[in-house]
N, C-alpha and C positions, 0 to 999 in steps of 0.2 A: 808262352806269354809271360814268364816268371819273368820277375823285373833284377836284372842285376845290380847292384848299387855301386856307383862309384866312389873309391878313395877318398874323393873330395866330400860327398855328400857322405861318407860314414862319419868325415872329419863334423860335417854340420851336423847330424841329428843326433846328439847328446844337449846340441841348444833346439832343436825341433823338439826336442820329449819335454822342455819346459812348460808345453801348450797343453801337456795331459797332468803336469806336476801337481799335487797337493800343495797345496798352502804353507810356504815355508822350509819344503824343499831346497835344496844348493844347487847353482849353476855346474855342478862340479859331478852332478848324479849319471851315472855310466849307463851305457846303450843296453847293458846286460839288465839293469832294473825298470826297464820298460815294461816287462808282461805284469810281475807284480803292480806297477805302479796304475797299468791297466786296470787288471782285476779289481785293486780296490780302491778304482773312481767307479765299477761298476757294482761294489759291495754297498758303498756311502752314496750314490744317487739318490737323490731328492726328484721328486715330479717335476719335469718342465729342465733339467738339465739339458745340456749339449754338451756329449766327450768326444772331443777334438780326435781323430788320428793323423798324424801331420804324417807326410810324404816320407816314403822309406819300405823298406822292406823289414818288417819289425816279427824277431823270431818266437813265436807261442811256442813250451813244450808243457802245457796241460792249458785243457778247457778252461773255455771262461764262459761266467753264467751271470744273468741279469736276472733279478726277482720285483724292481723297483716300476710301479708304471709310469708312463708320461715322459720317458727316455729318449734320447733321440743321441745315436751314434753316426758320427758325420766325417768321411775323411776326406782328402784332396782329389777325389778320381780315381775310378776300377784299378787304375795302372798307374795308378801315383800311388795309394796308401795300399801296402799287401800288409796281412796277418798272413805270415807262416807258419804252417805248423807242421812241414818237413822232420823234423826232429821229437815231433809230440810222445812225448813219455806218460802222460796219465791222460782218462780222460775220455768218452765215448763220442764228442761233438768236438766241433771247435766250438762254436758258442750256441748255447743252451739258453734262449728267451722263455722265462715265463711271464708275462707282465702284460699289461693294455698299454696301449696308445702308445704301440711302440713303431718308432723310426729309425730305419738304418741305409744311408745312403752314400753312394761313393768311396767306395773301397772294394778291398779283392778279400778274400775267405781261401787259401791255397793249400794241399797238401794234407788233409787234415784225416786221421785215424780210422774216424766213421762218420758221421755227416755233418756238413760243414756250416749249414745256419740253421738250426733246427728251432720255430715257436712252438709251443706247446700250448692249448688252452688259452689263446690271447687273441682281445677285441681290439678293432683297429688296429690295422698291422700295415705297415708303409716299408717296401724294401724298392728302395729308386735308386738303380746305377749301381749293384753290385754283383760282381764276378764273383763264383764260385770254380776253381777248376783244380785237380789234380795234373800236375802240367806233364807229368810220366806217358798218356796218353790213354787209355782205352783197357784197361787191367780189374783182375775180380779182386786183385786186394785194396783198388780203392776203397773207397767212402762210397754207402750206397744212397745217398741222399744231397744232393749240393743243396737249392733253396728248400726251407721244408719245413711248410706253415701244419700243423696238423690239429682239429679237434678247437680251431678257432673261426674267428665269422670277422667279416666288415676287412679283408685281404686286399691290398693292394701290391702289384708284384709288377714294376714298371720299368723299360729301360735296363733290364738284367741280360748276365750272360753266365750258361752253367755248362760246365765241357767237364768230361771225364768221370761223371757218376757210375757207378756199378748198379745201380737199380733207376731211377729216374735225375736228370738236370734240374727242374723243374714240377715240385709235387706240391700237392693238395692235398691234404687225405683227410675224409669225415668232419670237414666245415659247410661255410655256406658264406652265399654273399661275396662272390671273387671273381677281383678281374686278376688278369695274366696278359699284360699287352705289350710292344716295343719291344721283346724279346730276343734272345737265339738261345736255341740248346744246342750243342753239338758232341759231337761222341759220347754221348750217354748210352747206357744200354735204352730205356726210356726218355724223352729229350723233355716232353709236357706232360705230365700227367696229373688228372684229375679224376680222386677215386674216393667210393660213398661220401660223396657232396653235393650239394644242392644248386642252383642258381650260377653260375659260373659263367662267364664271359671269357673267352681265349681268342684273341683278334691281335693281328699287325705283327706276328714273331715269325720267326724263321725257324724252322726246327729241319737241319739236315745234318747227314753221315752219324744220324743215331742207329741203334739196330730199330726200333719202332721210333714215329717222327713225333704223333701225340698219341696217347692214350686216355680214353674216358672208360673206367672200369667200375662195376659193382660186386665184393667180393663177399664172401659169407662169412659168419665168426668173428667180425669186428662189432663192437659199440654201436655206431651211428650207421643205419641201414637205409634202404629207398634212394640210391644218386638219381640225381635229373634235375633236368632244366639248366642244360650246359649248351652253352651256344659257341660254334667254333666258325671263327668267320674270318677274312683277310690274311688268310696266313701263306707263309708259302714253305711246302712240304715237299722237299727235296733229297732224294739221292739217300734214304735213309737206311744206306746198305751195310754197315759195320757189324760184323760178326758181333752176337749174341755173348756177350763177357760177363753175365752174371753168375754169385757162386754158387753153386750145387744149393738145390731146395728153394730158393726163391722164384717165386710165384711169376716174374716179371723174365727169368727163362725161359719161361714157355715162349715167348715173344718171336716169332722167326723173321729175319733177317730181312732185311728189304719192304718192312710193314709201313704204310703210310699214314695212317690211322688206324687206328683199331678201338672199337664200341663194344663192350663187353657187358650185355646184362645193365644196363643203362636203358632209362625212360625218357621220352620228351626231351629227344637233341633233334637241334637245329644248324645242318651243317651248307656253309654256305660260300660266295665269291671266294674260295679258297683256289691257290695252286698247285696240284697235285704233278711231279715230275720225276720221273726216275726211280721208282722203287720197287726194287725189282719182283718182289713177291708178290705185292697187292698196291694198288693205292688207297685202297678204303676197304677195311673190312668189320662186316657189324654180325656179333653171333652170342648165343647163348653159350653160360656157362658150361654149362650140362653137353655141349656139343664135344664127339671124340669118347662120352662114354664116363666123364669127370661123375661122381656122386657127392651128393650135399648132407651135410648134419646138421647144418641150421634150421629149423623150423619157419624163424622169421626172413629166411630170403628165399626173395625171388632172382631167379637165374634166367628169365626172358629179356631181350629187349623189345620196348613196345614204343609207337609212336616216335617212329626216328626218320626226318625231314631232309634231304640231301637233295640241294640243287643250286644249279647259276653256278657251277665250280667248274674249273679247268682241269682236262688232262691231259698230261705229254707223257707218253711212254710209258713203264712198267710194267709189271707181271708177268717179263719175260723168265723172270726163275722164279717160279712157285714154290715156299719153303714150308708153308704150311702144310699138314699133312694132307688135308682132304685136297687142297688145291697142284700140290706133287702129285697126288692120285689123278687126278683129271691130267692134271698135264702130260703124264706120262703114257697114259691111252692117247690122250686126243692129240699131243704136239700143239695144242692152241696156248697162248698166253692169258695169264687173268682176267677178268673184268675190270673194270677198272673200280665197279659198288660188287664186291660177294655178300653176300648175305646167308647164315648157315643155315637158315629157311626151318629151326625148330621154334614152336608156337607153344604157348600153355596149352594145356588138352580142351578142346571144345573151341580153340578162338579162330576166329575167321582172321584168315591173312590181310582182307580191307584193312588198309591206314598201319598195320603195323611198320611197313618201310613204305615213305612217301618219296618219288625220286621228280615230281613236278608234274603238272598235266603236260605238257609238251617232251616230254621226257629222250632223252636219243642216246648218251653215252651207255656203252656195253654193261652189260648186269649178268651176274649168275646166282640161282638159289640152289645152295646146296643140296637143298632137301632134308639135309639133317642124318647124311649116311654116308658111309666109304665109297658107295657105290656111284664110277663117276657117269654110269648111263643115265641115272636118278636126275641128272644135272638141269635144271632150265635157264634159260636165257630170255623165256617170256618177258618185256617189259609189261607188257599191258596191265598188270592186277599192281602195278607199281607208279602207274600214271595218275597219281593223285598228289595231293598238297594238303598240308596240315598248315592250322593258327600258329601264325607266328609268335614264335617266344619275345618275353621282353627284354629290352638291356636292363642290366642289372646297374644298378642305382648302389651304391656304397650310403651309409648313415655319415661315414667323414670320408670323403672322396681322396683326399690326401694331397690335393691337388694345390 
């Protein structure tokens, strides 16, 4: 998707870099002092700015960082304005937001070191219409982060498109208050992911040919603890079979190949009119951390999922290769393919399985509870203690919708 630039237009954009010039600048200023010139319209920003990227494939080779809020970076189109950063020499992001009420829309983010729009800490957050992609394709020396709001609230993430992440296209991590809608992630090792967050909305994206298509996770030994109240609705989850390309030690490996969704130690999801196709391992699977034998050192987390809602959702095919372990185990005694809901069926001690997974009171697509062991005899297929329905969660309301 990398935009090549023509002759012609290298000859115009020495007068396009005029639209980001300082004041007093010469017509005569060369295509090579475009990133400085960058940088510091984003050092000197005042609240309520607008810095222009005009069309071009404009080459970054170090980070650029925004600290000013009320910012708003705006270019001509995903595939009209690229920031490259092919050749980046210093620098662990491409761009690095700390700031509120910040806006970045219409533009690419390409090629970048380690991850490509990273917010940090920051209220009101607008990213409408831009691509993040390492255009090489599917590699553990990418960037393991394309969009990647973290430790912030009031997210809006609209109209994007992120391909080629080594850990997640599309992340969240330890905020609250976010939607994620109008989307595609593609070849990510993770395509959506939403983890120790609150309140979440994820509706209308595409998320295929990632190794996992979305993920909703709660992990342990981070700051902000308890995810829930993530709502995953109208999406369509397809074909999410790309071999697993993250690098040695990252958490987001364990992910096997062909996951459609995966609910990790998450409370109170509501997952719903979704379309689930082609993935070969599972299309939905919901399990405690602690399942496989995992030990915890957090005092303050919980590794249960509880109160997790799945219905009205489509499936076509999958869980003809089970790559998970426990789900290889069964398939390889039984020759059956996945369920299309597994569930790894381990409970806190003492809690009755009522309402912990709700698949509808009319309930019909295939289901398996693992039990919570290697053993695939252990296996149920019971729906019945599943045919219930939980309060529906609400949409999540932004404070500045962004809209």
């Amino acid at each position: 998707m990398m935009i090549k630039t023509s002759s012609f237009l290298r000859f115009l954009l020495p007068v396009a870099v005029l639209a980001l010039a300082a004041c007093g600048e010469t017509p005569t200023e060369s295509l090579a002092s475009f990133e400085e010139t960058l940088q510091t319209q984003l050092i000197q920003a005042s609240p309520g700015d607008v810095i222009e990227v005009p069309t071009g494939v404009h080459e970054i080779s170090r980070s650029l960082s925004l600290t000013v809020p009320g910012v708003t970076i705006r270019g001509a189109g995903m595939d009209q304005s690229v920031l490259s950063f092919r050749n980046q020499i210093q620098g662990a992001e491409g761009l690095l937001v700390t700031a509120d009420d910040f806006v970045i829309e219409d533009l690419a983010i390409e090629d970048t070191v380690g991850d490509a729009l990273k917010i940090n800490n920051g209220n009101n957050v607008v990213i409408r219409r831009v691509r993040t992609e390492w255009t090489n394709g599917p590699d553990p020396e990418n960037g393991a982060y394309g969009i990647y709001p973290v430790q912030s609230r009031n997210i809006l993430i609209d109209g994007s498109i992120a391909i080629g992440a080594a850990d997640a296209g599309i992340y969240v991590g330890q905020s609250s208050q976010i939607i994620v809608r109008n989307s595609r992630a593609e070849y990510n090792v993770a395509g959506i992911e939403i983890e120790n967050s609150t309140f979440a909305d994820v509706y209308d994206n595409v998320a295929t040919n990632n190794t996992g298509g979305i993920l909703v996770f709660d992990l342990p030994n981070l700051e902000v603890q308890g995810g829930q109240a993530t709502r995953i609705f109208n999406n369509l989850v397809e074909s999410n079979n790309t071999a697993n390309f993250a690098p040695a030690g990252a958490i987001v490996g364990n992910v096997p190949a062909g996951t459609g969704l995966l609910v990790l130690a998450n409370d109170n999801i509501e997952v719903f009119e979704n379309r689930f196709a082609g993935n070969n391992s599972v299309n939905i699977m919901v399990y405690s951390f602690v399942l496989g034998g995992r030990t915890i050192d957090d005092p303050n987390y919980d590794p249960y999922p509880e109160q997790i809602h799945i219905h009205d959702n489509v499936f076509e095919g999958g869980g003809t290769l089970p790559a998970h372990t426990l789900l290889a185990a069964w398939h390889e005694q039984t020759g059956e393919n996945s369920a299309d809901i597994v569930w790894g069926g381990l409970t806190k001690e003492g809690a009755s399985v009522e309402n912990l997974i709700c698949l509808g009171e009319n309930a019909g697509q295939s289901f398996m509870n693992l039990n919570g062991g290697s053993d695939p005899s252990q296996v149920s297929t019971d729906l019945s203690p599943h045919r219930c329905s939980l309060p529906r969660l609400a949409p999540v309301e932004l404070e500045t919708p962004g809209d």
